[in-house]
Biopython code that builds the backbone (N, CA, C, O; Angstrom):
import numpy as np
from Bio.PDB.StructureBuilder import StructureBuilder

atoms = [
    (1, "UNK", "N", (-57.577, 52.260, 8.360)),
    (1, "UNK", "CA", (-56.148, 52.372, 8.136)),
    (1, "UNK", "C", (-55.754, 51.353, 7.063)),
    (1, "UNK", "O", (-56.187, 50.202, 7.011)),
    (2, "UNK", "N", (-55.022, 51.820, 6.347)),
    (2, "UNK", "CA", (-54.711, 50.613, 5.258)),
    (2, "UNK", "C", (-53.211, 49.975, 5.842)),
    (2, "UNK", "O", (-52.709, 50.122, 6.956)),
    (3, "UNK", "N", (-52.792, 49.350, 4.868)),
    (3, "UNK", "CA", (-51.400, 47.947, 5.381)),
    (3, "UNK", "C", (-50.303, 49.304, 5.294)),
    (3, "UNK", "O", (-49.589, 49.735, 6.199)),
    (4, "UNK", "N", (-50.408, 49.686, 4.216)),
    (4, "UNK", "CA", (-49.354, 50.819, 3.899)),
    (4, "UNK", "C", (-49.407, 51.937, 5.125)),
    (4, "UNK", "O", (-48.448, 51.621, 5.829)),
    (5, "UNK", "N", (-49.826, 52.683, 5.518)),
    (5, "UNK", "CA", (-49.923, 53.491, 6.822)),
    (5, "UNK", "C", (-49.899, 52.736, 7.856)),
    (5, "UNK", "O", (-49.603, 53.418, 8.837)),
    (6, "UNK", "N", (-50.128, 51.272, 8.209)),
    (6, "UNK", "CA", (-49.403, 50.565, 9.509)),
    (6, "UNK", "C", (-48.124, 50.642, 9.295)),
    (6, "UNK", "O", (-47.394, 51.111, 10.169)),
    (7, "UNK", "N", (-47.585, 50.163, 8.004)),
    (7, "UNK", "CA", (-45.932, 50.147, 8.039)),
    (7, "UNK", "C", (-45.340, 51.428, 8.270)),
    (7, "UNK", "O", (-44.400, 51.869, 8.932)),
    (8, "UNK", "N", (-46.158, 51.842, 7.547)),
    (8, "UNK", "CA", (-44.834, 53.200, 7.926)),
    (8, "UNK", "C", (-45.364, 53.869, 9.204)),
    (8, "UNK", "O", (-44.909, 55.011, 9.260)),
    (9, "UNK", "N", (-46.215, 53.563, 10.330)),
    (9, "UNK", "CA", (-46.334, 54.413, 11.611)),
    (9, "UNK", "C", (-45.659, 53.407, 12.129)),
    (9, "UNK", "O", (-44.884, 53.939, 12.924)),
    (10, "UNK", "N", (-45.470, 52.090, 12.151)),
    (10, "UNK", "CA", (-44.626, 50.855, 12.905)),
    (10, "UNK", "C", (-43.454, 51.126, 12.482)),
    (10, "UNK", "O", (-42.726, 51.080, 13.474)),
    (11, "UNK", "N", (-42.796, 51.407, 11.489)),
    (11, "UNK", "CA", (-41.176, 51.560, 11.062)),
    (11, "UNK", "C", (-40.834, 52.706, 11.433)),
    (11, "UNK", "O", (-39.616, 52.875, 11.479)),
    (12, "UNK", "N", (-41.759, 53.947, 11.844)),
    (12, "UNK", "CA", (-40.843, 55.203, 12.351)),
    (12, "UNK", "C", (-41.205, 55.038, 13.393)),
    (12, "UNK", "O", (-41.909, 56.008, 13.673)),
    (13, "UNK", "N", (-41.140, 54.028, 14.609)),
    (13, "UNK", "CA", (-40.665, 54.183, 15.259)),
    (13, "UNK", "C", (-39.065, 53.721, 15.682)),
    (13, "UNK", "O", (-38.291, 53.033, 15.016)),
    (14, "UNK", "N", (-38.844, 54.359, 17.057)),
    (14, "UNK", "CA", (-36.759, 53.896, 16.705)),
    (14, "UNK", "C", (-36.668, 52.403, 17.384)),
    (14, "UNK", "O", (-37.169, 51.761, 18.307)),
    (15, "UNK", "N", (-35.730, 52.272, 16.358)),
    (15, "UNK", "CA", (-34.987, 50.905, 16.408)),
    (15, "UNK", "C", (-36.090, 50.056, 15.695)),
    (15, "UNK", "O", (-35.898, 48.841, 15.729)),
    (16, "UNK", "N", (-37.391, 50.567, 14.955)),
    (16, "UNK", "CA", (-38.394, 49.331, 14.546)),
    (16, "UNK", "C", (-37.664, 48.557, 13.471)),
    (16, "UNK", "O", (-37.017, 49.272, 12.706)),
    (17, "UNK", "N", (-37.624, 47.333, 13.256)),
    (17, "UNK", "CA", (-37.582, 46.463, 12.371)),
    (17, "UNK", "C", (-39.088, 45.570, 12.033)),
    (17, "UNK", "O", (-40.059, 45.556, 12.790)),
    (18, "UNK", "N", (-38.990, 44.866, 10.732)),
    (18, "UNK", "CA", (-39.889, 44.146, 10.156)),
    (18, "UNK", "C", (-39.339, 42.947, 9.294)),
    (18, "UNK", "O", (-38.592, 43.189, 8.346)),
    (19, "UNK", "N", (-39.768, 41.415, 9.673)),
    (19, "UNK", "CA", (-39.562, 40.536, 8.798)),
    (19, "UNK", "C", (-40.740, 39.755, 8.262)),
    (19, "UNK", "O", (-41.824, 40.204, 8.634)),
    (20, "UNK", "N", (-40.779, 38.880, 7.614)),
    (20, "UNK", "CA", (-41.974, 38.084, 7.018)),
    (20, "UNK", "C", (-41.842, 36.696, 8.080)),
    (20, "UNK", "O", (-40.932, 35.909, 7.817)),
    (21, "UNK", "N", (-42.638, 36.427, 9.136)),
    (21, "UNK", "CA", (-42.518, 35.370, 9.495)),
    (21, "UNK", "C", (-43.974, 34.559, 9.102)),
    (21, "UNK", "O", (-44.862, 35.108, 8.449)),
    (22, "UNK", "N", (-44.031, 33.628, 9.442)),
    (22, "UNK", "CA", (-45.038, 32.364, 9.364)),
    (22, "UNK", "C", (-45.965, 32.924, 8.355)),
    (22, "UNK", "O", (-47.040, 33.513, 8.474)),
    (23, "UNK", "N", (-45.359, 32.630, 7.479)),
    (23, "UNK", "CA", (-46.076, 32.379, 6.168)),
    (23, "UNK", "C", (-45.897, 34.006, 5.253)),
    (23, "UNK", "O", (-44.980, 34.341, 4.504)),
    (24, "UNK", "N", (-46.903, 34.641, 5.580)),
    (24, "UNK", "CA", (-46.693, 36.102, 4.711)),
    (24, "UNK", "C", (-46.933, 37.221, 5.471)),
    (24, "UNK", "O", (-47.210, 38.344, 5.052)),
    (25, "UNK", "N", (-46.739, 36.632, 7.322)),
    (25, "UNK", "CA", (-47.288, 37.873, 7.959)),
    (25, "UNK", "C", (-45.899, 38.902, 8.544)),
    (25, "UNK", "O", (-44.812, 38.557, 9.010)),
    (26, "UNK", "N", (-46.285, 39.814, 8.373)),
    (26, "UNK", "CA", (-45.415, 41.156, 8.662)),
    (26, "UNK", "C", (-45.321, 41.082, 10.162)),
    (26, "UNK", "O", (-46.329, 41.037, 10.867)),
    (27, "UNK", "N", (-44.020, 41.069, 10.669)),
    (27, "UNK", "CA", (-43.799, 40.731, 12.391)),
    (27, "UNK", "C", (-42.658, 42.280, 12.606)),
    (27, "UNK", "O", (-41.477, 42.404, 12.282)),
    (28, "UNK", "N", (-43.682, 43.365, 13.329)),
    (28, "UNK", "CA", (-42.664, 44.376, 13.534)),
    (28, "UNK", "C", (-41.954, 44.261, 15.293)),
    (28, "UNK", "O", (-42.586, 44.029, 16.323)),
    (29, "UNK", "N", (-40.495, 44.511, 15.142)),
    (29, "UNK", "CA", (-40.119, 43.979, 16.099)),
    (29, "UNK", "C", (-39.359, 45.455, 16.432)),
    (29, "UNK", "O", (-39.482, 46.443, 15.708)),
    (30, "UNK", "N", (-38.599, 45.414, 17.597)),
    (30, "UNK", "CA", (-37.764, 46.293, 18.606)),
    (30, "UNK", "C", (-36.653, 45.610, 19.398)),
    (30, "UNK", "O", (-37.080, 45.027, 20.394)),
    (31, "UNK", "N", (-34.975, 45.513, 19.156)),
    (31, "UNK", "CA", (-34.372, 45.089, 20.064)),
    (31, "UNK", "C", (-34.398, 43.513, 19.160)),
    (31, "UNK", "O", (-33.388, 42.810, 19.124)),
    (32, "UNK", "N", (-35.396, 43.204, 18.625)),
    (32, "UNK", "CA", (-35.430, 41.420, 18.359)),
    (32, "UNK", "C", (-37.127, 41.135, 18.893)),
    (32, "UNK", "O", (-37.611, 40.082, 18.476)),
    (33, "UNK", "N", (-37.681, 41.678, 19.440)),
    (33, "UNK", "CA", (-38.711, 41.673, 20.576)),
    (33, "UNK", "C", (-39.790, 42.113, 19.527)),
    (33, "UNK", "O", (-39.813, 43.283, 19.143)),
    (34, "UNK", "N", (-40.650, 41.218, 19.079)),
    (34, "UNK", "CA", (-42.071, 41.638, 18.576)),
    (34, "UNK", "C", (-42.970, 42.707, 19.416)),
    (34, "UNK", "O", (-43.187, 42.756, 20.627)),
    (35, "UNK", "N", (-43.403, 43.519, 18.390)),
    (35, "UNK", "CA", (-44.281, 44.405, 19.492)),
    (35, "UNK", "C", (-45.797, 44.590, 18.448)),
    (35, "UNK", "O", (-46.816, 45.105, 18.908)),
    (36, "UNK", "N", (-45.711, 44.119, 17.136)),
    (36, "UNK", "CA", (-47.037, 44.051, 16.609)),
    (36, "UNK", "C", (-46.875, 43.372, 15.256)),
    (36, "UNK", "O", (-45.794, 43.425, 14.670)),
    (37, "UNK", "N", (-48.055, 42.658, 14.688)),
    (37, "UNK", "CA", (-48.056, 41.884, 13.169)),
    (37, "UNK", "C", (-49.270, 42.093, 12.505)),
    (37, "UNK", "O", (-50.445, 41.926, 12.832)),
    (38, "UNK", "N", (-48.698, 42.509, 11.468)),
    (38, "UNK", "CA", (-49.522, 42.459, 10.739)),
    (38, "UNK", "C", (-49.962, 41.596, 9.679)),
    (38, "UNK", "O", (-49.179, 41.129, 8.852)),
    (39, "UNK", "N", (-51.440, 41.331, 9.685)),
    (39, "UNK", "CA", (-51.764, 39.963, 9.010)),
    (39, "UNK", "C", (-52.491, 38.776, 9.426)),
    (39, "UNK", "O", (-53.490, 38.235, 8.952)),
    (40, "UNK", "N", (-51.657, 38.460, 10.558)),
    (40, "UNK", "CA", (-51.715, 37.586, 11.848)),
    (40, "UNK", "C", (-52.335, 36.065, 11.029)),
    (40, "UNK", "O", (-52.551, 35.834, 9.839)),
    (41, "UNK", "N", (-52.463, 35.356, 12.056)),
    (41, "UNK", "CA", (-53.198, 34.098, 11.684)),
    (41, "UNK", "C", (-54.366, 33.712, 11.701)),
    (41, "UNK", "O", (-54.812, 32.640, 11.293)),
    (42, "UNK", "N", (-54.995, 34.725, 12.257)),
    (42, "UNK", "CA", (-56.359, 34.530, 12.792)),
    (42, "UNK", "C", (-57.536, 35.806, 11.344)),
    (42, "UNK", "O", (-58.717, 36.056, 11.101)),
    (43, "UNK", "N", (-56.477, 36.098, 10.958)),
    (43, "UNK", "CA", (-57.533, 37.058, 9.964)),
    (43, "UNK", "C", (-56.762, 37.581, 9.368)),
    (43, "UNK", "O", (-56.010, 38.314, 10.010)),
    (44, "UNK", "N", (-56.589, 37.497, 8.127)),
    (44, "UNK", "CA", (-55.394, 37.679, 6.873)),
    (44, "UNK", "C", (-55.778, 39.506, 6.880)),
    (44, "UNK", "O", (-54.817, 40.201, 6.552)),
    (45, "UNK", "N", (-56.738, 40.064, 7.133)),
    (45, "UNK", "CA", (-57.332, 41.684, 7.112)),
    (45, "UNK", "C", (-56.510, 41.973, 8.600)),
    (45, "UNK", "O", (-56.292, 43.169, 8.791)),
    (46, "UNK", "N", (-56.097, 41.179, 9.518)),
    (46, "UNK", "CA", (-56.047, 41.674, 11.026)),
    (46, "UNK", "C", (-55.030, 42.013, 11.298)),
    (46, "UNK", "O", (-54.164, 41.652, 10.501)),
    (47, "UNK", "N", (-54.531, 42.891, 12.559)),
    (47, "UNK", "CA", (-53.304, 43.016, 12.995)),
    (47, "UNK", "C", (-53.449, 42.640, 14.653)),
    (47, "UNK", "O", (-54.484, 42.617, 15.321)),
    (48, "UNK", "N", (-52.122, 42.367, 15.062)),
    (48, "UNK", "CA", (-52.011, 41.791, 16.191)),
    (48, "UNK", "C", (-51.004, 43.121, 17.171)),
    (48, "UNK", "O", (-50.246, 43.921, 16.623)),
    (49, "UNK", "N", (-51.221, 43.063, 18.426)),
    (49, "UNK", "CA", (-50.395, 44.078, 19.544)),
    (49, "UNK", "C", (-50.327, 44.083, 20.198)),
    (49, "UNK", "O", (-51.351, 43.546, 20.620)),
    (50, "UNK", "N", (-49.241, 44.565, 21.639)),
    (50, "UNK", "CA", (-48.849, 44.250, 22.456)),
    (50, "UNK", "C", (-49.596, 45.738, 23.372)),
    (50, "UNK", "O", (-49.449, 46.948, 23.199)),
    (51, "UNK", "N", (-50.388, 44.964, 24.327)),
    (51, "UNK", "CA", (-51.100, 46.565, 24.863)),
    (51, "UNK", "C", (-51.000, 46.884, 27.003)),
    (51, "UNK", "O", (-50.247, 46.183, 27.680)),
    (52, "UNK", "N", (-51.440, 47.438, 27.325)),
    (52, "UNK", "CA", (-50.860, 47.801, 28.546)),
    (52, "UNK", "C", (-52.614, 46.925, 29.262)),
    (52, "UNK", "O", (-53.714, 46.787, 28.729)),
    (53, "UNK", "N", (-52.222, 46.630, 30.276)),
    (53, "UNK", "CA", (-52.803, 45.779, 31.011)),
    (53, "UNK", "C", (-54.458, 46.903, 30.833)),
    (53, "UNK", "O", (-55.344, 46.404, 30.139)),
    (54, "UNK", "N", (-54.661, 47.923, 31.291)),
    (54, "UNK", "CA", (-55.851, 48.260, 30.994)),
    (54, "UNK", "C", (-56.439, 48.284, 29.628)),
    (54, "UNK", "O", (-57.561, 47.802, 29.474)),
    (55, "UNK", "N", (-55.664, 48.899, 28.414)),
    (55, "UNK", "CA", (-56.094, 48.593, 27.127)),
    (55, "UNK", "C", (-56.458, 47.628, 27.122)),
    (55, "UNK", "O", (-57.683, 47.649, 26.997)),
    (56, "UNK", "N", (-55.946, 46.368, 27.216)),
    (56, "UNK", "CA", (-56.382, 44.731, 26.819)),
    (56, "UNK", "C", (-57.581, 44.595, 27.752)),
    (56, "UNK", "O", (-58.362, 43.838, 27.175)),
    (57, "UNK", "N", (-58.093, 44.971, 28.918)),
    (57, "UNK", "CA", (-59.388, 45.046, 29.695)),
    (57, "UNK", "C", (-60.339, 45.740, 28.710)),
    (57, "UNK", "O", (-61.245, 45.067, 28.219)),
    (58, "UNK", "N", (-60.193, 47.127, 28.359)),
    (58, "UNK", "CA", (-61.476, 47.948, 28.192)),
    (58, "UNK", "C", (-61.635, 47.442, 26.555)),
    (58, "UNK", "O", (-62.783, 47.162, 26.211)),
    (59, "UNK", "N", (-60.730, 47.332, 25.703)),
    (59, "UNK", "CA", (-60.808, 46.765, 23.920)),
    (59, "UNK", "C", (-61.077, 45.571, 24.096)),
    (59, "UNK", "O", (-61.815, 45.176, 23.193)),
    (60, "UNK", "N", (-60.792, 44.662, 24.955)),
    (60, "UNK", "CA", (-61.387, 43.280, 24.696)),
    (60, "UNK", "C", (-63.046, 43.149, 25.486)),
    (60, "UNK", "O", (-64.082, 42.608, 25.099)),
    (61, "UNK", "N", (-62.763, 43.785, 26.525)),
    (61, "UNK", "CA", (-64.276, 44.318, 26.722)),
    (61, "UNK", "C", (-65.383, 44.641, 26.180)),
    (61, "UNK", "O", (-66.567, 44.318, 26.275)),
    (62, "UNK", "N", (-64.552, 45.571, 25.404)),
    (62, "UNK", "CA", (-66.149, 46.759, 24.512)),
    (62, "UNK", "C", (-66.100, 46.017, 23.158)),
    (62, "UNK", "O", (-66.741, 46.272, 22.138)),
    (63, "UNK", "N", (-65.316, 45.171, 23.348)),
    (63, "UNK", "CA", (-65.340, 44.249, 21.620)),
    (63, "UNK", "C", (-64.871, 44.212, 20.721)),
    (63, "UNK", "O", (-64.936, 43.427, 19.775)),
    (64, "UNK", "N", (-64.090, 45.457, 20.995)),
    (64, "UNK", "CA", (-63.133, 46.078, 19.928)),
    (64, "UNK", "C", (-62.349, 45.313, 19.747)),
    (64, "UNK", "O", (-61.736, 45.547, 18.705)),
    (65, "UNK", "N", (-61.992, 44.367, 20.311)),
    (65, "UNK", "CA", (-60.661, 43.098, 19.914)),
    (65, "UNK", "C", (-61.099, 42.586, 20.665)),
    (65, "UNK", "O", (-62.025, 42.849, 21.432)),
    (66, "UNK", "N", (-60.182, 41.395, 20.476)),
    (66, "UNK", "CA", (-59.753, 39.899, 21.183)),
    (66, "UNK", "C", (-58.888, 39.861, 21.187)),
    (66, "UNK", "O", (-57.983, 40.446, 20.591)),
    (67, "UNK", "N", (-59.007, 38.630, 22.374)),
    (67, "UNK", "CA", (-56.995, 38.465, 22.956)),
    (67, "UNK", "C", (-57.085, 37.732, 21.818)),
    (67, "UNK", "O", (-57.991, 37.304, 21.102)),
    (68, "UNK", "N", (-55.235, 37.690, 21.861)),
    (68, "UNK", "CA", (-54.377, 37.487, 20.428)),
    (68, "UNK", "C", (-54.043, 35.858, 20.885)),
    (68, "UNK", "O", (-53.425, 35.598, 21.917)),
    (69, "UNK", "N", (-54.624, 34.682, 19.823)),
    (69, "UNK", "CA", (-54.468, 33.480, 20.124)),
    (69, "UNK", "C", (-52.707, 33.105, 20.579)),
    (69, "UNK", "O", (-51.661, 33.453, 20.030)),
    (70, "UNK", "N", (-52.911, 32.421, 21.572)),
    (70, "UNK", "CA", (-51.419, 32.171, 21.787)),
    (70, "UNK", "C", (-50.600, 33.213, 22.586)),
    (70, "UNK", "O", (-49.661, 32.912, 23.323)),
    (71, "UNK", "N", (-51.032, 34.416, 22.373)),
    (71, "UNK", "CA", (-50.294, 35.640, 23.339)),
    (71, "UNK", "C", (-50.798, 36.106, 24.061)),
    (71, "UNK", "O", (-50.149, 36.857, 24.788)),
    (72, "UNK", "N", (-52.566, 35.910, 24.348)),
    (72, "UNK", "CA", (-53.121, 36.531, 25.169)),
    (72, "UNK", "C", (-52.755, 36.632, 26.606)),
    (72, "UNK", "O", (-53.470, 37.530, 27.050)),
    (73, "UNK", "N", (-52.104, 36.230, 27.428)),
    (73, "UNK", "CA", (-51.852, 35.912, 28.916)),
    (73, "UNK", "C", (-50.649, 37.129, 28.869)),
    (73, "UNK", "O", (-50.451, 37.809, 29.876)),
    (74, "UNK", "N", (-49.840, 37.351, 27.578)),
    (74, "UNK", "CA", (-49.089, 38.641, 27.459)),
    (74, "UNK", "C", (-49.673, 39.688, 27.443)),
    (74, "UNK", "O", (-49.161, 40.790, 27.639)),
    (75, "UNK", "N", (-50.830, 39.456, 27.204)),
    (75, "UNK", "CA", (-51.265, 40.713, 26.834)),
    (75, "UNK", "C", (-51.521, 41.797, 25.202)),
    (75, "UNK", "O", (-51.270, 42.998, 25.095)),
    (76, "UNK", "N", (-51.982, 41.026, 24.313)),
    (76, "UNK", "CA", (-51.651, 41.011, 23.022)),
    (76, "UNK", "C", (-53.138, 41.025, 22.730)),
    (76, "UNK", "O", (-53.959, 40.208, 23.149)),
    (77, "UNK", "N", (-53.373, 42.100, 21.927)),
    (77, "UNK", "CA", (-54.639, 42.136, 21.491)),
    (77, "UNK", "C", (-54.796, 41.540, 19.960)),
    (77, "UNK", "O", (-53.710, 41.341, 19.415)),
    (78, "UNK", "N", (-55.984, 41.214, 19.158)),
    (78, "UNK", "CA", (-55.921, 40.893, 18.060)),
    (78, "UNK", "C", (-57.540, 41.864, 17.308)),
    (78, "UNK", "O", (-58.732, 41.803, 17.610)),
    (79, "UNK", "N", (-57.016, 42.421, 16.589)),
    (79, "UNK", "CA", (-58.063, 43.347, 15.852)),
    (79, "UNK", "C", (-58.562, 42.969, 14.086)),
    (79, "UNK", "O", (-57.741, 43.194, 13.197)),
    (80, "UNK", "N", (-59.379, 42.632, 13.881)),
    (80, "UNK", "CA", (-59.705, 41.374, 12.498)),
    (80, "UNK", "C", (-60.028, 42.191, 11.704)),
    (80, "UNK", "O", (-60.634, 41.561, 10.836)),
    (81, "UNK", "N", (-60.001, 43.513, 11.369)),
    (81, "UNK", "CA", (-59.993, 44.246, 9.881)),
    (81, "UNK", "C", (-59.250, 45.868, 10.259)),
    (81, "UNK", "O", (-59.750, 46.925, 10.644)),
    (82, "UNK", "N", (-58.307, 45.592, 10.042)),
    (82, "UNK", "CA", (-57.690, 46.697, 9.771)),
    (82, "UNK", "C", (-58.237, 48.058, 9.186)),
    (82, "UNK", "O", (-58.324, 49.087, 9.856)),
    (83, "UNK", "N", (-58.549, 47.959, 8.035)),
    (83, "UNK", "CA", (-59.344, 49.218, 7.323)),
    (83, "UNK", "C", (-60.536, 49.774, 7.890)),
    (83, "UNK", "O", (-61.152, 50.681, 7.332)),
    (84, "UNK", "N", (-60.937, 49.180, 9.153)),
    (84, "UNK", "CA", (-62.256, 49.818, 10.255)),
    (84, "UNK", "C", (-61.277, 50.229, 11.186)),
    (84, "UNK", "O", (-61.976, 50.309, 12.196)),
    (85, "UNK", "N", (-60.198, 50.527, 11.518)),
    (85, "UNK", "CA", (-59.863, 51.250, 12.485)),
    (85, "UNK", "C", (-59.316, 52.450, 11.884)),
    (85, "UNK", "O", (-58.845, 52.651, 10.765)),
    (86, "UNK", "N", (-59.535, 53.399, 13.155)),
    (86, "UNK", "CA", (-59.232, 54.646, 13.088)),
    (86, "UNK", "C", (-57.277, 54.802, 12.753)),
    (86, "UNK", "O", (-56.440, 54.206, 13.431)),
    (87, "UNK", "N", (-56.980, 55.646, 11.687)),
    (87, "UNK", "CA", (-55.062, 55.495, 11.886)),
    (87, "UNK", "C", (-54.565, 56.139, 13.068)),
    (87, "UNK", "O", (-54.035, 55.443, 13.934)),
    (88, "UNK", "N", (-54.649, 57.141, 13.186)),
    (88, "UNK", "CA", (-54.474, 57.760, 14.578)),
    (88, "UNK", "C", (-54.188, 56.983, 15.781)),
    (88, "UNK", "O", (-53.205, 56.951, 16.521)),
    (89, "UNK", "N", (-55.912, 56.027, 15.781)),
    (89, "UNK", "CA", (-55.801, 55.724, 17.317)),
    (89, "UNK", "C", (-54.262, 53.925, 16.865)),
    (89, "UNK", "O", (-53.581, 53.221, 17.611)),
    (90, "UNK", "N", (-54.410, 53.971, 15.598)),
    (90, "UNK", "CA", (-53.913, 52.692, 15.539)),
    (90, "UNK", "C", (-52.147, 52.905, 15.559)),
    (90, "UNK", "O", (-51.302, 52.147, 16.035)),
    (91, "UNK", "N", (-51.985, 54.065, 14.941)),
    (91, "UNK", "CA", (-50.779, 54.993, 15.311)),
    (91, "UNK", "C", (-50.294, 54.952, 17.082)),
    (91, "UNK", "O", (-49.219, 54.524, 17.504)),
    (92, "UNK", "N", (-51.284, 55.455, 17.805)),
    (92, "UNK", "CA", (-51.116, 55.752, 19.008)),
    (92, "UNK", "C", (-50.599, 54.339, 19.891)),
    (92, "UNK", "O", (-49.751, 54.281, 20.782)),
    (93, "UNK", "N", (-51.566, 53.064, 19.204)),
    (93, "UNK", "CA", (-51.396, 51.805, 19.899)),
    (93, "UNK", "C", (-50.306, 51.267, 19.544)),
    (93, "UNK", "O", (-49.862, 50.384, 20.278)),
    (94, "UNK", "N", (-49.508, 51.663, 18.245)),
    (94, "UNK", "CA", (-48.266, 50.957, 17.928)),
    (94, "UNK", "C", (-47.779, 51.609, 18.893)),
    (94, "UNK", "O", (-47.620, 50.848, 19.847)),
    (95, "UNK", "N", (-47.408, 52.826, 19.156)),
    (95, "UNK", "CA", (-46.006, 53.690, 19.791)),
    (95, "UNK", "C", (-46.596, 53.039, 21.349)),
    (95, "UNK", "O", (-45.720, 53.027, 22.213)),
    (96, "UNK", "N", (-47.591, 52.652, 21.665)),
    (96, "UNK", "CA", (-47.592, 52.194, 23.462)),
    (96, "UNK", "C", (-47.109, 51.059, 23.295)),
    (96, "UNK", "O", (-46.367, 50.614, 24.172)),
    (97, "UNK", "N", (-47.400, 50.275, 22.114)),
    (97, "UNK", "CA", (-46.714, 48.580, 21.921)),
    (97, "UNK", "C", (-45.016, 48.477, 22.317)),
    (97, "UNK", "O", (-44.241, 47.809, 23.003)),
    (98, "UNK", "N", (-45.043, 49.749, 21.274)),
    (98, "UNK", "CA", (-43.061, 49.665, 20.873)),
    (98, "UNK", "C", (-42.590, 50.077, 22.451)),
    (98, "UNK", "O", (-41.610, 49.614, 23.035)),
    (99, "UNK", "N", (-43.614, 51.134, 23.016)),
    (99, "UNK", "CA", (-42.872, 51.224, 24.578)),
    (99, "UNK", "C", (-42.718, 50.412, 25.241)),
    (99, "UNK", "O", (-41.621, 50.261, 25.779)),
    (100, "UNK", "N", (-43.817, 49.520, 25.480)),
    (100, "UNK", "CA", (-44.284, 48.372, 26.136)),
    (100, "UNK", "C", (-42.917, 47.622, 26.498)),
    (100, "UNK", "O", (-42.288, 47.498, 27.549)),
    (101, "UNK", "N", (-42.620, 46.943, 24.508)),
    (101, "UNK", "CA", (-41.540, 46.158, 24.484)),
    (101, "UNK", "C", (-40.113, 46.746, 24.777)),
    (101, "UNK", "O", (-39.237, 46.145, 25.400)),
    (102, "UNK", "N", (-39.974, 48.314, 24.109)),
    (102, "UNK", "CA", (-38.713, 48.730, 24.704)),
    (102, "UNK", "C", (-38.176, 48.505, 25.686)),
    (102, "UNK", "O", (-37.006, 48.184, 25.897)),
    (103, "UNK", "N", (-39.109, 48.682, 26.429)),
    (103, "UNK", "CA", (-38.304, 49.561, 27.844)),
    (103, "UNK", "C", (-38.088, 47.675, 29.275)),
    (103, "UNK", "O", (-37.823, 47.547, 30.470)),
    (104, "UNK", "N", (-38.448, 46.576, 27.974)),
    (104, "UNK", "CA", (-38.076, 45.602, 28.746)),
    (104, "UNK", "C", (-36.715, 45.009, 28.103)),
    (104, "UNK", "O", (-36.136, 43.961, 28.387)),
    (105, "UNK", "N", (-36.433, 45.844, 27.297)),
    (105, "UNK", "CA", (-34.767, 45.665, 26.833)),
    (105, "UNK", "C", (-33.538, 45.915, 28.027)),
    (105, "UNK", "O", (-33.548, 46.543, 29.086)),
    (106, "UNK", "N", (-32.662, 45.248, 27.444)),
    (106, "UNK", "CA", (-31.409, 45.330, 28.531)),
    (106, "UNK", "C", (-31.032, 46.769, 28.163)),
    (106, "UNK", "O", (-31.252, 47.289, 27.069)),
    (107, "UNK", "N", (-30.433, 47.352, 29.220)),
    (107, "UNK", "CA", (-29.530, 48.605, 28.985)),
    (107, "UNK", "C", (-28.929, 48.443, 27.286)),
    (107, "UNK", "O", (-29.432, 49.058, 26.346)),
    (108, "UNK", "N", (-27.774, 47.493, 27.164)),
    (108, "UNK", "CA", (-26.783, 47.608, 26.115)),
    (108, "UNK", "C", (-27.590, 47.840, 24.754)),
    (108, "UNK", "O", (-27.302, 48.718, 23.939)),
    (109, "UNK", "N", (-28.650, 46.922, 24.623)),
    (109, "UNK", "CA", (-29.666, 46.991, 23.549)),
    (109, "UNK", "C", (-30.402, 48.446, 23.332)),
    (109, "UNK", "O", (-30.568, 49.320, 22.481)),
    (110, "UNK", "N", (-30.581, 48.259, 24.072)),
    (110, "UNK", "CA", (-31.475, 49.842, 24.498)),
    (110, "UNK", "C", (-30.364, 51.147, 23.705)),
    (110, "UNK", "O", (-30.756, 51.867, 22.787)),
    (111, "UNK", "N", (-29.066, 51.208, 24.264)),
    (111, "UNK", "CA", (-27.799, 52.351, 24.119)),
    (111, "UNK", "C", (-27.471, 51.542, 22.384)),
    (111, "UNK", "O", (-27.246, 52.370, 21.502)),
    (112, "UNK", "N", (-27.452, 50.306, 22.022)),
    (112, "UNK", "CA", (-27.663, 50.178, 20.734)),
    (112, "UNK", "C", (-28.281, 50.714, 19.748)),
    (112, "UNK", "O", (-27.894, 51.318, 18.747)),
    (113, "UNK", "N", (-29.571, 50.341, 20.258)),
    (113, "UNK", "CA", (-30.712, 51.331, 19.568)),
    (113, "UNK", "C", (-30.693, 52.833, 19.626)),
    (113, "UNK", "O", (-30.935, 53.526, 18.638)),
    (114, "UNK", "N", (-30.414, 53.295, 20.757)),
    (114, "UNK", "CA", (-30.556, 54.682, 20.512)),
    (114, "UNK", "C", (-31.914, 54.986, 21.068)),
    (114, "UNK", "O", (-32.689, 55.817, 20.594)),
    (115, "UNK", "N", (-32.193, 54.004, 22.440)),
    (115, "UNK", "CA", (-33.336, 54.698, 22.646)),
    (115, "UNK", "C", (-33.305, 54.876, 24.372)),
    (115, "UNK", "O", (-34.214, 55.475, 24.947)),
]
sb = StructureBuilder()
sb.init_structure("model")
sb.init_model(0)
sb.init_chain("A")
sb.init_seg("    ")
for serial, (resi, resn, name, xyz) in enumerate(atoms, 1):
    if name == "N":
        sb.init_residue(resn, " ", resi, " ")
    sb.init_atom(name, np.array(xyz, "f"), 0.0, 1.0, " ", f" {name:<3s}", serial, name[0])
structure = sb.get_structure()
C-alpha cells in the first residue's frame, strides 16, 4: 500500500480528520480521538492502529506487527513498512480502527459527526 492510498482509505471514512503531529507524522483522528498514524516514531515507512482485542493477539502473534510503543496496553498495533501490506486488508483495519474509536464517542459528537 503506498502513503497516498492510506490517506485516502483513512479520510473516507466519516467524520475522519488528519493533522501533522510530532514532527512529520500524519495522526488520523475521529471526534478528536486518534484512530491511526501514519509514519509513526518507530519507523518513518510504518503506520500505527487501533485494533480489536483479538487482532492485536493473532498480528502481534504471527509477527505481523508489534504493539505500538506507548499505546500498546490500548491496544494499538504498529506495522514497520507500509508498502508490504496488502491495501485491502489495510483498508479493512482502518474502518475497524475508526469503529473502534467511534463508537466510544459521546452521543452529541457522534450526532455531530453524522455517524
Amino acid at each position: 500500500m503506498t502513503p497516498k492510498a492510506f490517506d485516502a482509505a483513512a479520510m473516507a471514512l466519516p467524520g475522519a480528520t488528519m493533522t501533522i503531529q510530532w514532527g512529520d507524522d500524519q495522526v488520523y483522528k475521529v471526534g478528536g480521538k486518534m484512530f491511526a498514524v501514519l509514519g509513526g516514531a518507530v519507523g518513518r515507512n510504518g503506520f500505527s492502529l487501533k485494533a480489536s482485542d483479538v487482532a492485536f493477539e493473532v498480528l502481534s502473534e504471527m509477527g505481523r506487527a508489534t504493539p505500538a510503543p506507548y499505546l500498546a496496553r490500548a491496544k494499538w498495533l504498529h506495522f514497520a513498512d507500509l508498502a508490504a501490506q496488502d491495501a485491502d486488508e489495510v483498508t479493512d483495519w482502518l474502518k475497524t480502527a475508526h469503529g473502534l474509536i467511534a463508537a466510544k464517542l459521546t452521543r452529541k459528537v457522534k450526532a455531530e459527526l453524522g455517524l
